[in-house]
N, C-alpha and C positions, 0 to 999 in steps of 0.2 A: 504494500500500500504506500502509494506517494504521502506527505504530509497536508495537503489539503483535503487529499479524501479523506483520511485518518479524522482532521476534524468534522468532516460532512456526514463519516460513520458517528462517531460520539453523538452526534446534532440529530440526528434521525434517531439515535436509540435513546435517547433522554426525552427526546416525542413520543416515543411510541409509546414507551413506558407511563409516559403522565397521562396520555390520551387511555390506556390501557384502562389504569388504577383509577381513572374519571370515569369511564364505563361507557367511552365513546371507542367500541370495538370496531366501529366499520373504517373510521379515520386511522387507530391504530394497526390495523392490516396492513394500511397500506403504508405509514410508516415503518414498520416491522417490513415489510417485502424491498422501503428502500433502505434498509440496513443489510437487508440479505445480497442488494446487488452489490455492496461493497464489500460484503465477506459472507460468503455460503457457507461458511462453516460456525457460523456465530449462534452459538447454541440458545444463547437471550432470546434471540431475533426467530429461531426456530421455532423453539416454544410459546414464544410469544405470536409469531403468524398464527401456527395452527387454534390454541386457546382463544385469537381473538373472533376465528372465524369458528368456532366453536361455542362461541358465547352466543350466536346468533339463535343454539338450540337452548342452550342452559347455559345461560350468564351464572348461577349460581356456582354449580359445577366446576367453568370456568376459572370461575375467581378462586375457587377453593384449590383447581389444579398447582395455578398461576403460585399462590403462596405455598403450598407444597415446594413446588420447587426449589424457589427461592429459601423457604425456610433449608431445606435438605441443603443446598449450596452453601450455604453459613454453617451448619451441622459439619461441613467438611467432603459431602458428598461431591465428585465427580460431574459435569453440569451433562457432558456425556450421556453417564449413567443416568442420572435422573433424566432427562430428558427420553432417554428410550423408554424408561418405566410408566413415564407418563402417556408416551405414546400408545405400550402394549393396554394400560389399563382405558385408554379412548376404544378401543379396539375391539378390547374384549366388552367393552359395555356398547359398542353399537353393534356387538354382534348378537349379544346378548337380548339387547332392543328388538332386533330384525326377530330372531329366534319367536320371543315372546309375540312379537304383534300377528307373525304367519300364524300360529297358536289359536290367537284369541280370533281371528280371522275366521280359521278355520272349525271352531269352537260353533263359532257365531253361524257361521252357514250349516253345520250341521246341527244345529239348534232350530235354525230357522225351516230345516227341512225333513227333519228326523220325528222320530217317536222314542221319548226316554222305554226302558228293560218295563220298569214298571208301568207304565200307561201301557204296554205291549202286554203285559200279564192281565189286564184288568180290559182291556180288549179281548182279549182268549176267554176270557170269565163270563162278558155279557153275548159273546160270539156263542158260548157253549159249545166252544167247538176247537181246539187245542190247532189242530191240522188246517182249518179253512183260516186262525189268525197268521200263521205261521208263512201261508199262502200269500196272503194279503202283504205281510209286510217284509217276503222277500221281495216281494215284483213291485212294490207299490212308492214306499220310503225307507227309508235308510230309519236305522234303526240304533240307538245313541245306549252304547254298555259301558258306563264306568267305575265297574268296581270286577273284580278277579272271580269275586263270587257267582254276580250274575252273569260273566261269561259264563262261568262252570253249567249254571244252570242252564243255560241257554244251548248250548252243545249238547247239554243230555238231550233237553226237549223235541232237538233235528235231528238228532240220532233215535227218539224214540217214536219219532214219526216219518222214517223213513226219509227223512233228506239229508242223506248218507255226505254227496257230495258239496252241498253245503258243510256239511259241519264240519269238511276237512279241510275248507275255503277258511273256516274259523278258527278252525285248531292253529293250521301255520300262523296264522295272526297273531293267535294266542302264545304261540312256543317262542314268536321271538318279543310278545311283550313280556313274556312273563318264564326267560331262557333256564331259572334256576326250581320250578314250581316242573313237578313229575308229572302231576295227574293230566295235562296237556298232551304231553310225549307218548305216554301209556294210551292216553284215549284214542289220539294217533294212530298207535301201532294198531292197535284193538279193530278199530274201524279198515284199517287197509287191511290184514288179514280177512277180512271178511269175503 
């Protein structure tokens, strides 16, 4: 770095930093990006781009990351190390995010298009008819099981009314929700020997 840059880096990173810790993230970016064009390896400026563009989801977060750091830097930490640490834990919480929302997504549409084990049993009850519910709500709607139990149950039911190949549709389901639980595996076997 020549000496005039050397002052224009300092100048840009005492901005970005007060623009930061004032909570005007979108000015601090781009301060923070013109410290990065005068040294790419400015670990400040790194963590400070990514957090400020990060505060756009959670300012709180954000700030809480920002003083991490900085605290850890005084602690004696590596600005390096910290900085990656900060990065993997961004990482792992928007994967985390992603994971959760596919989930509740997913939650939501088969909510919105299923029939819970129980409303299923209590249809079979006013049906008087074990075999014609069974019917109904293979072809019909998606059918919402969550608890280990009521699958069990629920594999007897199409094993004991003859829809053999259903229940092996369910068992594999069941064997890799539930990899350490036998009586899955067993009913498995049971049924393909037949």
């Amino acid at each position: 770095m020549k000496l005039p840059t050397v002052k224009l880096h300092k100048k840009y990173k005492k901005l970005a930093i007060e623009t930061f810790e004032s909570e005007r993230f979108s000015l601090a970016l781009k301060f923070f990006s013109l410290v990065l064009k005068y040294d790419s390896e400015d670990y400040d400026a790194k963590i400070g781009a990514v957090l400020s563009d990060y505060a756009k989801e959670d300012k709180i977060d954000a700030m809480s990351l920002y003083d991490l750091y900085y605290t850890s830097i005084k602690l004696g930490e590596s600005k390096e190390n910290t900085y990656n640490v900060i990065i993997e834990l961004l990482e792992q919480n928007n994967s985390f995010l992603d994971d959760l929302l596919n989930s509740l997504e997913n939650f939501t549409a088969s909510i919105e298009n299923g029939v819970e084990y129980k409303e299923f049993l209590e249809i079979a009850k006013q049906k008087n008819s074990m075999r014609e519910a069974l019917e109904d709500i293979m072809f019909s709607s998606k059918l919402i099981i969550d608890s280990k139990e009521d699958m069990m149950s629920f594999i007897e039911l199409l094993y004991k009314h003859n829809f053999k190949e259903e229940a092996m549709t369910y068992l594999e389901n069941a064997i890799t929700i539930y990899p350490a639980d036998d009586y899955f595996e067993e009913k498995f076997k049971q049924i393909l020997h037949q």
